[in-house]
Every structure is written in C-alpha cells, then in structure tokens.
N, C-alpha and C positions, 0 to 999 in steps of 0.2 A: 583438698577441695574445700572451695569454701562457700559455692552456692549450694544449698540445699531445696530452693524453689524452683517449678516449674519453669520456663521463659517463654513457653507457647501454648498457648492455650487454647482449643476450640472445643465444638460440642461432645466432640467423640473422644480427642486426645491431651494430653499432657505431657510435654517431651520437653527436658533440659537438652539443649541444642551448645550454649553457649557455658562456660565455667572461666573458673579463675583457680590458680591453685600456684600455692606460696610453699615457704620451708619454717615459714611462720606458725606459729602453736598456736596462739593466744591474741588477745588486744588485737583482732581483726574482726572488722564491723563492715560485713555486706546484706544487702536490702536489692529487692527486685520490686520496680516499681514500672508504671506502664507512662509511657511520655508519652502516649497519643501519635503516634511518628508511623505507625508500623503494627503488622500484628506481632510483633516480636516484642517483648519486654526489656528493660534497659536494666543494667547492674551498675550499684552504685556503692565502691569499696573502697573502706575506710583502712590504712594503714600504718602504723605507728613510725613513725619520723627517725630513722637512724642517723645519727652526725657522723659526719665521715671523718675529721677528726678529734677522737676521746679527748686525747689529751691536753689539757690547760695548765699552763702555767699557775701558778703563785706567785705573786710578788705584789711591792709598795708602788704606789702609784706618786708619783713626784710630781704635781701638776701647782700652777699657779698659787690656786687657792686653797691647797692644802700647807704650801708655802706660808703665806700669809696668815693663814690661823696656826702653824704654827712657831710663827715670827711672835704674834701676841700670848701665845702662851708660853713661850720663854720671857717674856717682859714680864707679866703676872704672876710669873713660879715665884716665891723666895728660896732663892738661892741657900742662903743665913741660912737654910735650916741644914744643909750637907754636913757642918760642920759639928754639929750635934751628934755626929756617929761616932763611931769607936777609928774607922776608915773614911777618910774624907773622899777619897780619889775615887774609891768603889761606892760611895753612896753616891758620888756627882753622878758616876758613871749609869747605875739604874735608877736614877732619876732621870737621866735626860733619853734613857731606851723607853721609860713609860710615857715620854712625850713623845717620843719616836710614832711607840706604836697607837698613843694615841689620836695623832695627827695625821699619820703617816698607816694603816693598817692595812694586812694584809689580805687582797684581793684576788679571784682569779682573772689573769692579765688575757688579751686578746689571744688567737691559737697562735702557737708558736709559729706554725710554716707558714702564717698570710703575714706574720711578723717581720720575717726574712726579705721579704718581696717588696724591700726600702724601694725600690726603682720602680714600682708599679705606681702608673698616674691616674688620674681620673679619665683620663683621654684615653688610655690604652685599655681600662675597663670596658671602656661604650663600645672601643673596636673589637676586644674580644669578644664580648655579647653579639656584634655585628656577624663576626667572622664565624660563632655555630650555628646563627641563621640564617647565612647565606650554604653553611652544609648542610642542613637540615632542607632547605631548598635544591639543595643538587645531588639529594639523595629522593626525593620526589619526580625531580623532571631532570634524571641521569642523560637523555637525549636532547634536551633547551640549549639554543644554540646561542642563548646570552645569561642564562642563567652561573652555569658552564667556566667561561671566559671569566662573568665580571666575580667570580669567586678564588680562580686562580691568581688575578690581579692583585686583589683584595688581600687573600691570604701574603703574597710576595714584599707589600709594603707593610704588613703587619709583623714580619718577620724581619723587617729594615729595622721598624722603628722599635720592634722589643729590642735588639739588638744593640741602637744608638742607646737608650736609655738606659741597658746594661752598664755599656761601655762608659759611659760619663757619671752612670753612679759610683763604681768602682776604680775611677781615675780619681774622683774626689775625697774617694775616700781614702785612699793611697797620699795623696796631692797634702790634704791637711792632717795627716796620722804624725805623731810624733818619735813615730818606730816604723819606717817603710817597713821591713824585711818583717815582723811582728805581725802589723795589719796585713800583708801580702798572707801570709800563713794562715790568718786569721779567714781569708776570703775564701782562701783554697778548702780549710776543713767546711767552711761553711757551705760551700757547691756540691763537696763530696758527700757531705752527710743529709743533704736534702736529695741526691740521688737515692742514694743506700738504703737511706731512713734513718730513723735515729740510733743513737748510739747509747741506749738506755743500759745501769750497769745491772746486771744479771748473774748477780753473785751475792750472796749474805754478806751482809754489815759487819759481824763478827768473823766470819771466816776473812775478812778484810786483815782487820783489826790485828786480830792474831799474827796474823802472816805479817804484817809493817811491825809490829814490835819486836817480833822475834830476828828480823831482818839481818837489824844492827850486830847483830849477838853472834849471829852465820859471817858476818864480813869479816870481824876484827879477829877471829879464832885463825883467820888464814894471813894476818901480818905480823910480823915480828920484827919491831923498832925498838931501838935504842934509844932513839932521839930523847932528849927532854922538852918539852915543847913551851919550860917556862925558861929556859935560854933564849927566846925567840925575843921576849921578852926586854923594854930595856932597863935598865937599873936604876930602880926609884930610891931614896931614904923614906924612910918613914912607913907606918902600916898604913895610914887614912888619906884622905886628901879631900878638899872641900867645894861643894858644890856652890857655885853661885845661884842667887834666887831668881826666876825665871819672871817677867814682865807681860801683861796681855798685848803690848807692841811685840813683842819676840813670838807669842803664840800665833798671832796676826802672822807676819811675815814667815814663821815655819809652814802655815798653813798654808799661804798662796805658794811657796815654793814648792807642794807637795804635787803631783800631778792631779790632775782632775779627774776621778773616778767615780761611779757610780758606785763599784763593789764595795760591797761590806759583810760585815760578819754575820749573826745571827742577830746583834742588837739592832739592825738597819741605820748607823752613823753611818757616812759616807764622809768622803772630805768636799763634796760641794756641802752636805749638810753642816759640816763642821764651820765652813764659810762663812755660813746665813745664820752661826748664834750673834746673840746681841751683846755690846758691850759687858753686861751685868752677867751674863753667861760664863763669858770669856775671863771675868776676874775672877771668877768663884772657881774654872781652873787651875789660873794657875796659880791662886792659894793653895788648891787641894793640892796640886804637884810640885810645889813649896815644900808642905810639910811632908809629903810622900821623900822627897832628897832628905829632908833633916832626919827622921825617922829612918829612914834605908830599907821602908818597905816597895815592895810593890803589890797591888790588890791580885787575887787569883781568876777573877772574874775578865782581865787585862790578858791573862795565861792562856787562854783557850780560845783555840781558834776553830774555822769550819772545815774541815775536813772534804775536800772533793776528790775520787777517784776518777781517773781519766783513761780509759780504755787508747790501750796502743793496738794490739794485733791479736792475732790467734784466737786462743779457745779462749771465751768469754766466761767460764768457769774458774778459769786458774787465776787465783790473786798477783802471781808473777805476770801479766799481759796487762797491769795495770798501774798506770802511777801518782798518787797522791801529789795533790798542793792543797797547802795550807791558805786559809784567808785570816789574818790577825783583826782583830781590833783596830779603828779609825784612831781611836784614843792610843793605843798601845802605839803605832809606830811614830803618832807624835811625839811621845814620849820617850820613846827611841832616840829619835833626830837631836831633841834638846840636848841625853843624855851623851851625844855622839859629839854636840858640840862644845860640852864639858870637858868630855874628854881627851 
C-alpha cells in the first residue's frame, strides 16, 4: 500500500476510499492532492521505469564518420616507428588495434531484438500504433457497430502487410547471400531464438575450458593407426625452401579476395577495415611480413583467437551440449593466404 492519506475528507470523517498498491519496496513517490473536481481527492503516483529488455549489446560502431577519422589517423601514424621493435609484425599489429579502438570504441549497440526486426518500416510502426488504438477502442465500446468491423479490417491488412514485408526481407536476403544453405540456417536459428529467447551460455568459462582441452586426449586413447601421416606427404630434397617477398599490390588483391566480413576477433580488424587502410599502412605490412618469412617467426598475439561457445541441445549445464568456434585474427588468415600461396 502506498497511500497513506486520507481521500475524503469532511467535518466529521476521514476515510481512504481509494489506494494503490505495488510489489515495489522503494523509489515510489505518491501525493494526494485535491484537483477541485470532486469532494474526493486525486492520487498522483510516481513509479520507477522498468525496461523491458536489460540486455544490450557491446560492440564497434562502423559508421561514416568514424571512417573517416579513422582514414586520417592512419595517414598521420608513422608507420617507421613498427620497425624499431624487437617484432615488427606484432608491433604493426597493436598499433593499428589502438587505432582500432581508438576510432572505432566500444559502445552499448541498440537492444538486440528491435535489431532483429530488419523488415520493420516506418509505415508498419504508424500501423502498429494504429492497430492498439483501435483495440483499446473496441475494448471501450465492445457493442459499436463500426468501431468493431473497422478494427477487424484493419487488424486483417496489417497482418498482409507484416507478412509481405517478412517475405521480401528474407527473399533478399537469401537472393544476394553468397552461402544460400548458410543464410537459410542463419534465418531459421534467428526466428527460433527470438521465439524461445535467447540462447545465453549458462555454464562457467573454465568448466568450458577444461572439458575442450581434455576432449582431444578422450578421442585419440580410442584409435589405433599405423599410418604414418608423413607418407602423405610428397618427397622434397632439401630441409628449407624460400619464401618470396610479398608486395602491398599482392596484400591489395589477397584482401578483396577475402570475403567481406564484419567479424573479428578481440582487436576489432575486420577485412572491410583492412580494406580502408591507406597506402603507407599497407607498406609497413607487408614489410613487417617480409621479415616475419625471412625470420620464420610468427608473433603470438596472431595465435589467439576468440573463443565462442554455441549451445546445441539438452541440459545447458553440461559442456558436452555445447560447441566452440574459434574467430582468428583479420591479420592472421591474411597471413595464411600469402603463406598458402607460397606454398
């Protein structure tokens, strides 16, 4: 209960007639004050704002103009200085993460499920809004003999047009995917888990952990091969063999062949960001991954990737119901590519 004043007041009596009463403790602010209306008193309750959904994302926000400042603060870096480290490849490499994140920083993105809702238009807003105040109407005058009708109509084309708008999101998105059977998957977990709800993982980090290292250990005790698996192999002379030196036209053209992704690891590279470095960017790599081949290192910071668990079925406790992918480094599988076309 949260009025503790009278509501009616006269010579002889004082009777609360009228209350309010919450499951709320705290931070509720009610006042009884007289609005002149009535000899009854009016209540005026203040209640604190609950969001209906907590959770927000994190992430980089990729927009124009963050673009753009950070096109000029790759031009104004000097580069010259990467090569002053002991590692060239790994000083490039957190160098161009602290323009990442200083360009590029981490933000809480809009809520995840009105994110989902790509097919929702400005037009089917106004209709939606229309369409709970024409119920809100036909829950007042249940017996209006157009109230009624023009609510039924309403509601009938309003389930047309969410419907078309569905259907032509999701054709285009199929239509221009470069993995039908991929995106098709992709649409299907996306419907189901906005049903269900999310699919948040609900099991300790290290209980993960544990269980995938020891994994390998449980498989290989139950095969017994003979094979040699360096007969597979074909037969070289020599122990070495020499890399050629890599050209920023070669890093150019590895890059647009790369597909175009937004994901990235922990440092926030991506390969559209990898794109949009400037020429003077682009030399200082593949200097660094010059002498990364002559040296026959590779940095460790290149070694580690992001770790996603992805819940498949069952009990949401057991690490078995669940299965890792890895996300590598932007730089690392360029690196790769190069080293693939050496080889």
């Amino acid at each position: 209960m949260h009025v503790n004043s009278p509501m009616r007041v006269t010579g002889t009596t004082s009777t609360t007639i009228d209350y309010v009463a919450s499951n709320i403790q705290e931070n509720v602010i009610c006042n009884v004050f007289d609005p002149a209306l009535s000899d009854h008193n009016a209540i005026l309750v203040q209640v604190p704002f609950r969001k209906r959904y907590k959770s927000r994302g994190l992430g980089r926000i990729y927009s124009t103009r963050n673009f753009r400042s950070f096109d000029a603060g790759c031009r104004s870096f000097n580069w010259d200085s990467i090569f002053c480290e002991q590692d060239a490849l790994a000083s490039f490499h957190a160098s161009l993460s602290k323009l990442v994140d200083r360009y590029f920083p981490v933000h809480p993105l809009k809520d995840q499920y009105r994110d989902r809702k790509r097919w929702l238009t400005p037009g089917i807003r106004i209709s939606g809004r229309n369409l709970r105040f024409f119920g809100i109407l036909k829950k007042f005058y249940p017996i209006n003999n157009f109230v009624l009708p023009l609510f039924s109509r309403y509601r009938k084309v309003y389930r047309k047009v969410v419907y078309e708008a569905k259907r032509l999101y999701y054709s285009k998105r199929l239509k221009y995917s470069s993995n039908e059977q991929r995106e098709a998957w992709s649409i299907v977990n996306e419907v189901v888990s906005r049903s269900n709800g999310s699919h948040e993982v609900q099991i300790d980090s290290d209980i993960l952990n544990k269980y995938f290292c020891s994994v390998a250990d449980i498989l290989t005790k139950g095969l017994s091969s003979t094979y040699d698996p360096l007969k597979f192999l074909p037969t070289t002379s020599g122990n070495s063999f020499y890399l050629s030196p890599t050209t920023p036209r070669e890093i150019f053209c590895t890059i647009g062949s790369m597909k175009k992704k937004r994901a990235s690891s922990d440092d926030g590279i991506s390969v559209n960001l990898l794109e949009k470095l400037p020429l003077s960017a682009i030399q200082a790599l593949s200097d660094a991954i010059n002498i990364s081949f002559q040296s026959g290192t590779f940095p460790l910071c290149l070694k580690l990737p992001k770790i996603l668990p992805l819940y498949k079925s069952g009990d949401r406790s057991s690490p078995s119901n669940y299965r890792t992918i890895s996300i590598l480094s932007t730089s690392s599988k360029l690196i790769e590519r190069l080293m693939k076309d050496r080889l």
